[in-house]
DSSP file (Angstrom, degrees, kcal/mol; ACC not computed):
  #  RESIDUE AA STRUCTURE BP1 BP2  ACC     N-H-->O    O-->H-N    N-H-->O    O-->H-N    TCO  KAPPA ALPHA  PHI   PSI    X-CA   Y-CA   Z-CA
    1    1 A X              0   0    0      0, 0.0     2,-1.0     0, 0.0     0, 0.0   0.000 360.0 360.0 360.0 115.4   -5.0   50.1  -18.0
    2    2 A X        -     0   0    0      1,-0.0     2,-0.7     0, 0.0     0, 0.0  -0.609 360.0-179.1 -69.1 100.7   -4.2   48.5  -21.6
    3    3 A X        -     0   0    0     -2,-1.0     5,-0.2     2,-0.0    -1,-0.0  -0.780  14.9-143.2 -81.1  87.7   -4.6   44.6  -21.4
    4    4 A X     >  -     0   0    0     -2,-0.7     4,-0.6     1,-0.1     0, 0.0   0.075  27.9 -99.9 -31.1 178.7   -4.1   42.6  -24.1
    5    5 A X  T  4 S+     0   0    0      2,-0.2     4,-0.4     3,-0.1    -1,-0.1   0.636 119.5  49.7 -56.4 -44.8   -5.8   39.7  -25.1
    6    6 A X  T  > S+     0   0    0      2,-0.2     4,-2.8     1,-0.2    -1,-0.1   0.675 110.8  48.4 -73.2 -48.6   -3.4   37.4  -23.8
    7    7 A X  H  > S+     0   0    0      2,-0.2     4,-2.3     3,-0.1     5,-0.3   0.902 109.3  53.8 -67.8 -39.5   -3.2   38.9  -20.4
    8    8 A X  H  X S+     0   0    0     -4,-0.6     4,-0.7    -5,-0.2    -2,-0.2   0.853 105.2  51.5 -64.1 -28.0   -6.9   39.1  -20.1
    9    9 A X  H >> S+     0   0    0     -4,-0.4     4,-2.0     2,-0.2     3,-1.1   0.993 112.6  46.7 -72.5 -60.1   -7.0   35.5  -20.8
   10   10 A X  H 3X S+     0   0    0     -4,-2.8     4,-2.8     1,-0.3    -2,-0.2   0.815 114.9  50.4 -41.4 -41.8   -3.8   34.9  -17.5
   11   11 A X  H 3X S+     0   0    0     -4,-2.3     4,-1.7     2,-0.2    -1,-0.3   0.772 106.0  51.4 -88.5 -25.5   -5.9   37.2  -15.2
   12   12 A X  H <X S+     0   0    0     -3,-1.1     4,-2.3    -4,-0.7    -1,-0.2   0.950 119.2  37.6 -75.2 -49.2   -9.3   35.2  -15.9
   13   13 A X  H >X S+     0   0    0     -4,-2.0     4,-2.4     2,-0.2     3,-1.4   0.999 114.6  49.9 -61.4 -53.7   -7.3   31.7  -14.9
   14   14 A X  H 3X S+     0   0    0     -4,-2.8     4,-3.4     1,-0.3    -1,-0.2   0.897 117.2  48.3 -74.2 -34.6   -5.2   33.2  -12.1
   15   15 A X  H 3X S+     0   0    0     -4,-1.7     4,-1.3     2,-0.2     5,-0.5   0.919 113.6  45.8 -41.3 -49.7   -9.3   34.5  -11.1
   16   16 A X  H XX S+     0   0    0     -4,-2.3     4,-2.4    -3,-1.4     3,-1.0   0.998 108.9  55.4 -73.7 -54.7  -10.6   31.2  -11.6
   17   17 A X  H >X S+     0   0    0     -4,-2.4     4,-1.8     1,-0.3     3,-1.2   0.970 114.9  41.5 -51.7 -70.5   -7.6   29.3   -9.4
   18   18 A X  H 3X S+     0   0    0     -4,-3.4     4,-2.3     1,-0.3    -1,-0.3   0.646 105.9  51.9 -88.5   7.1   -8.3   31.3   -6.6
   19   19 A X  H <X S+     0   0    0     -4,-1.3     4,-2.3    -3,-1.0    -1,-0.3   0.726 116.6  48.6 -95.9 -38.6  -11.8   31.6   -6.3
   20   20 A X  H <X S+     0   0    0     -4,-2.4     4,-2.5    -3,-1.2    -2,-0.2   0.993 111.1  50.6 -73.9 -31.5  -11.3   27.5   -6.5
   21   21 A X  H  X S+     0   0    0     -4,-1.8     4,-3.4     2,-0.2     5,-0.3   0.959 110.1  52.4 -16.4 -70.0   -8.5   28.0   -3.7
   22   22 A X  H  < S+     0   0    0     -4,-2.3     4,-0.4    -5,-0.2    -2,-0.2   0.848 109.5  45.1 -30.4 -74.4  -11.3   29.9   -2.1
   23   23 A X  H >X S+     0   0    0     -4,-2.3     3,-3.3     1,-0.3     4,-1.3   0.898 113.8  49.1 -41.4 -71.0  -14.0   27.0   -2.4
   24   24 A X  H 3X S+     0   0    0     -4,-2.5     4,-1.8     1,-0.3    -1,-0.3   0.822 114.5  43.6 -70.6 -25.7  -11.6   24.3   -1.2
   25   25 A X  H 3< S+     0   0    0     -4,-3.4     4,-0.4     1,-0.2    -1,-0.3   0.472 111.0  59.1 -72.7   5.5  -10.4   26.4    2.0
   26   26 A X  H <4 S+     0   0    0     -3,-3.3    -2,-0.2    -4,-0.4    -1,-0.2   0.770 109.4  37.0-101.2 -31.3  -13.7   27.0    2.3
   27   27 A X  H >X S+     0   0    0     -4,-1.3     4,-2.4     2,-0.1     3,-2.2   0.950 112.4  55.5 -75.6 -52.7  -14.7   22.9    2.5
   28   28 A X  H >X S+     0   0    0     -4,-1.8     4,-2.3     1,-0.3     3,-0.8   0.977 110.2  46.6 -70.9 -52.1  -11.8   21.8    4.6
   29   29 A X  H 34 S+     0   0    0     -4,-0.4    -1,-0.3     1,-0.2    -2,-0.1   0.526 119.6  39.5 -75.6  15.5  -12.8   24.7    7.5
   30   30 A X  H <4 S+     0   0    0     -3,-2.2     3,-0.3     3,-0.2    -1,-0.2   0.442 117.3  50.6-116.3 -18.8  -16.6   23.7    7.4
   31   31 A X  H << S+     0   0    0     -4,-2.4    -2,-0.2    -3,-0.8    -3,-0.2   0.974 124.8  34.0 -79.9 -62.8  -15.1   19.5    7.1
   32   32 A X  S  < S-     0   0    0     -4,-2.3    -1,-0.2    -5,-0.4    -3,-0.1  -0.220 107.6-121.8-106.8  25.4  -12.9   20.6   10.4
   33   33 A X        +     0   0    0     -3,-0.3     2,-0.9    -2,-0.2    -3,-0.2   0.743  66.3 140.2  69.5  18.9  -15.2   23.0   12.2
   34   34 A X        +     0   0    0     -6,-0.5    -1,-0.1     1,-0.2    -2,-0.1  -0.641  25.7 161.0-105.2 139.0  -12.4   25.8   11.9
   35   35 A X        +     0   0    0     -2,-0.9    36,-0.3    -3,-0.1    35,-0.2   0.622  46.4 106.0-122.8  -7.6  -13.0   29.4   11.2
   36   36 A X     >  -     0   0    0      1,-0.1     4,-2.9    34,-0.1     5,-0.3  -0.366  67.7-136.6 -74.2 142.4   -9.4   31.0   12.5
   37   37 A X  H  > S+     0   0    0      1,-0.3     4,-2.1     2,-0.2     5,-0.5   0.902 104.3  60.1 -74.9 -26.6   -7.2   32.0    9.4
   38   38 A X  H  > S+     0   0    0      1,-0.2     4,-3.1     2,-0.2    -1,-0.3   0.998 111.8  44.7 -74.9 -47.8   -4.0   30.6   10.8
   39   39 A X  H  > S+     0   0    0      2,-0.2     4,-0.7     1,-0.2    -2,-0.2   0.813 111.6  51.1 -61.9 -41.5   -6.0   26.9   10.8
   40   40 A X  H >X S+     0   0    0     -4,-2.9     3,-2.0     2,-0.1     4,-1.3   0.980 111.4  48.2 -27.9 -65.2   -7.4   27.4    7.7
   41   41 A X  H >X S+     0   0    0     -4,-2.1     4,-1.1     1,-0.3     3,-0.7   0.881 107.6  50.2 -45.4 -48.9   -4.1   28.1    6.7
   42   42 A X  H 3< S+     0   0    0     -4,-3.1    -1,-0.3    -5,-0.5     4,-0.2   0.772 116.2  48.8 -63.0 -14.5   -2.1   24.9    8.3
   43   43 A X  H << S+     0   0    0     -3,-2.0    -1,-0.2    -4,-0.7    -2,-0.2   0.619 125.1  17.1-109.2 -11.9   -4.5   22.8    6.8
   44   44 A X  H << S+     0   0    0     -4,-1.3     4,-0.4    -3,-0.7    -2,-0.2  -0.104  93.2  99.0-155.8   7.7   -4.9   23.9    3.1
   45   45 A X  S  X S+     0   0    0     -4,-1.1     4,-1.4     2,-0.2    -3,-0.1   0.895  91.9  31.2 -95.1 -32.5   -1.7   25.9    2.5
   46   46 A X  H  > S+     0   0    0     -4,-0.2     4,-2.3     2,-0.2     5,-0.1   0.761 116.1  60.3 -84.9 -23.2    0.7   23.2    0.6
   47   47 A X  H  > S+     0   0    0      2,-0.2     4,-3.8     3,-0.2     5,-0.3   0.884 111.4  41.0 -76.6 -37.0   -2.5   21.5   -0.9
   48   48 A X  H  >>S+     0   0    0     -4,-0.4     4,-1.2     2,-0.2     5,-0.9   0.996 109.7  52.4 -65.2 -63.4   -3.4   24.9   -2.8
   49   49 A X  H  X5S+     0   0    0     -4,-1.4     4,-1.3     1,-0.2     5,-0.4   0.932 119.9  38.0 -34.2 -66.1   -0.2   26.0   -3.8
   50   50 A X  H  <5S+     0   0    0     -4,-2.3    -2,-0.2     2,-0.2    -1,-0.2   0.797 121.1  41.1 -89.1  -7.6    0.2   22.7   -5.4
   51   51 A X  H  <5S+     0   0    0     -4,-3.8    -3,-0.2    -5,-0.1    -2,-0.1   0.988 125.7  36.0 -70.1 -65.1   -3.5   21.9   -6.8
   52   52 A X  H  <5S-     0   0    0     -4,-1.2    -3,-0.2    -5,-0.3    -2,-0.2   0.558  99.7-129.5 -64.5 -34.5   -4.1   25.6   -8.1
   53   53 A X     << +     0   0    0     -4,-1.3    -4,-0.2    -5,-0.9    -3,-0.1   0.428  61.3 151.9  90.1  14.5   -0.5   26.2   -9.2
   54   54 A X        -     0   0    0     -6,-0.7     2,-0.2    -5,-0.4    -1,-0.1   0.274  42.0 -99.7 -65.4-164.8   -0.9   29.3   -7.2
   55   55 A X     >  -     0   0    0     -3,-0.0     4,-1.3     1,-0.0    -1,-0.1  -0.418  32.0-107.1 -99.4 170.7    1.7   31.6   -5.2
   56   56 A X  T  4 S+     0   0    0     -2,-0.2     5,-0.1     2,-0.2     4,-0.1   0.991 123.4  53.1 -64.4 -40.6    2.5   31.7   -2.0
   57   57 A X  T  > S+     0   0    0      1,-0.2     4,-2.0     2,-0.2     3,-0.4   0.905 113.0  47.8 -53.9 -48.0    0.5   35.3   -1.8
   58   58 A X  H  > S+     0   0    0      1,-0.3     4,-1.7     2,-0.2     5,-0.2   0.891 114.6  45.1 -71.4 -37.0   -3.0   33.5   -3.4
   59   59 A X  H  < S+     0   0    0     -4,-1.3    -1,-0.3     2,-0.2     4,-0.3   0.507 109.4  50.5 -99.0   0.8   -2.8   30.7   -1.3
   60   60 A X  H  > S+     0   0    0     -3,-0.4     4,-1.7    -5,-0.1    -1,-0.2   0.755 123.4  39.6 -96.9 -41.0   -2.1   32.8    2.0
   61   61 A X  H  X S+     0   0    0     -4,-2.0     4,-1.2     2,-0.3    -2,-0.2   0.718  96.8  63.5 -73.3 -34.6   -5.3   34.9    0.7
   62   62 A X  H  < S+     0   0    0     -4,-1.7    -1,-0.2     2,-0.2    -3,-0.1   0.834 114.7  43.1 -93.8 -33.3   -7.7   32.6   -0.6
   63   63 A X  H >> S+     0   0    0     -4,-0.3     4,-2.2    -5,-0.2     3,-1.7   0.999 113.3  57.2 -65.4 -69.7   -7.5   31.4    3.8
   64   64 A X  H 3X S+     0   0    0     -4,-1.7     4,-4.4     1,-0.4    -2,-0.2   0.581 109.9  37.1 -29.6 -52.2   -7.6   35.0    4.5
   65   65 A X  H 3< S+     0   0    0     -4,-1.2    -1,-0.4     2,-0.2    -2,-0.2   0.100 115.2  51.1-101.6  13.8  -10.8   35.7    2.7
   66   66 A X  H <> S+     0   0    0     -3,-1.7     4,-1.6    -5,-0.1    -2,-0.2   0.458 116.0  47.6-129.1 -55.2  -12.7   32.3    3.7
   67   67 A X  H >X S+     0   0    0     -4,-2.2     3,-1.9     1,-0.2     4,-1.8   0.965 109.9  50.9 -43.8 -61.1  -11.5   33.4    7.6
   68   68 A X  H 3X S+     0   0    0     -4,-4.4     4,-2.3     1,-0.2    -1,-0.2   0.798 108.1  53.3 -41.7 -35.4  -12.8   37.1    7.0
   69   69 A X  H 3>>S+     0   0    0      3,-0.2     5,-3.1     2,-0.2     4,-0.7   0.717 116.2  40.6 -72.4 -15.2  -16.3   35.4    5.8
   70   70 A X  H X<5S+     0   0    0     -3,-1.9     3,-2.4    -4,-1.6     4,-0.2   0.900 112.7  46.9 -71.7 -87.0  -16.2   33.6    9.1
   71   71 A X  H 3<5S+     0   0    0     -4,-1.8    -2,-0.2     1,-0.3    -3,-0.1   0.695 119.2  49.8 -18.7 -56.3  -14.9   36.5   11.4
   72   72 A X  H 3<5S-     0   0    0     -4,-2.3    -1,-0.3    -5,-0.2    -2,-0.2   0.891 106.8-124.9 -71.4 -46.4  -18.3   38.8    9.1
   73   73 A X  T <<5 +     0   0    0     -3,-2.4    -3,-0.2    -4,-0.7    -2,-0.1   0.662  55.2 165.5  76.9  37.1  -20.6   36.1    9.9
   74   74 A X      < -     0   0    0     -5,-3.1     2,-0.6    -4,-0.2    -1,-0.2  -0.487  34.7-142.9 -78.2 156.3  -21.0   36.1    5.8
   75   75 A X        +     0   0    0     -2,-0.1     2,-0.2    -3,-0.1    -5,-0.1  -0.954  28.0 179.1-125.5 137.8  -22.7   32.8    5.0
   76   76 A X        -     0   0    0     -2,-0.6     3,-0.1   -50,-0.0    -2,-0.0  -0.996  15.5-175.2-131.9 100.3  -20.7   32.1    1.6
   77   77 A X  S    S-     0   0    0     -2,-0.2     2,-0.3     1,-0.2   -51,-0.0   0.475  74.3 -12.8 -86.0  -1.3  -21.8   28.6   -0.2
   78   78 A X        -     0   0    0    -52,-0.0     2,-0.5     2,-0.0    -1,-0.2  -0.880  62.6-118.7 174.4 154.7  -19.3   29.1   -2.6
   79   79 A X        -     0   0    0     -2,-0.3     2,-0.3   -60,-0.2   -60,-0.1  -0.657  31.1-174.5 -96.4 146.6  -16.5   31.7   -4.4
   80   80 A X              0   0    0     -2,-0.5   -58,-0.1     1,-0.1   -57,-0.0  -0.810 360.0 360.0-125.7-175.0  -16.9   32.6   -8.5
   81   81 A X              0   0    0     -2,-0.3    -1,-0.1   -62,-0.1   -65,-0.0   0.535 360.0 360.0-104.0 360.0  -14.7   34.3  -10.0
């Protein structure tokens, strides 16, 4: 795949917003004891979209992948990009 320069740059932020998505769905379900993705989700889904500028898809995900770390019994102190 040919990226420009300018595109590499958008795919490195839209990387960095969700991996911070990540982080903050990752504090509010260790702040609230919750590891089910649908609780993640109710709790952290309008506050991401509008801190992160994200989409509806990133912000659906970025709970997805913080649940999935639960569910694996991954211990994750934090997302990078």
């Amino acid at each position: 795949m040919n990226v420009t320069a300018e595109d590499g740059i958008a795919l490195k932020q839209t990387l960095n917003k969700f991996a911070d998505a990540c982080n903050d769905a990752l504090a509010y379900a260790r702040q609230k004891n919750v590891t089910h993705r649908y609780a993640i989700q109710t709790g952290t889904y309008k506050a991401l979209k509008l801190k992160h500028g994200l989409t509806a898809m990133y912000a659906v995900r970025a709970c997805d992948r913080v649940a999935a770390d639960f569910t694996a019994k991954r211990t994750v102190t934090s997302y990078r990009a």
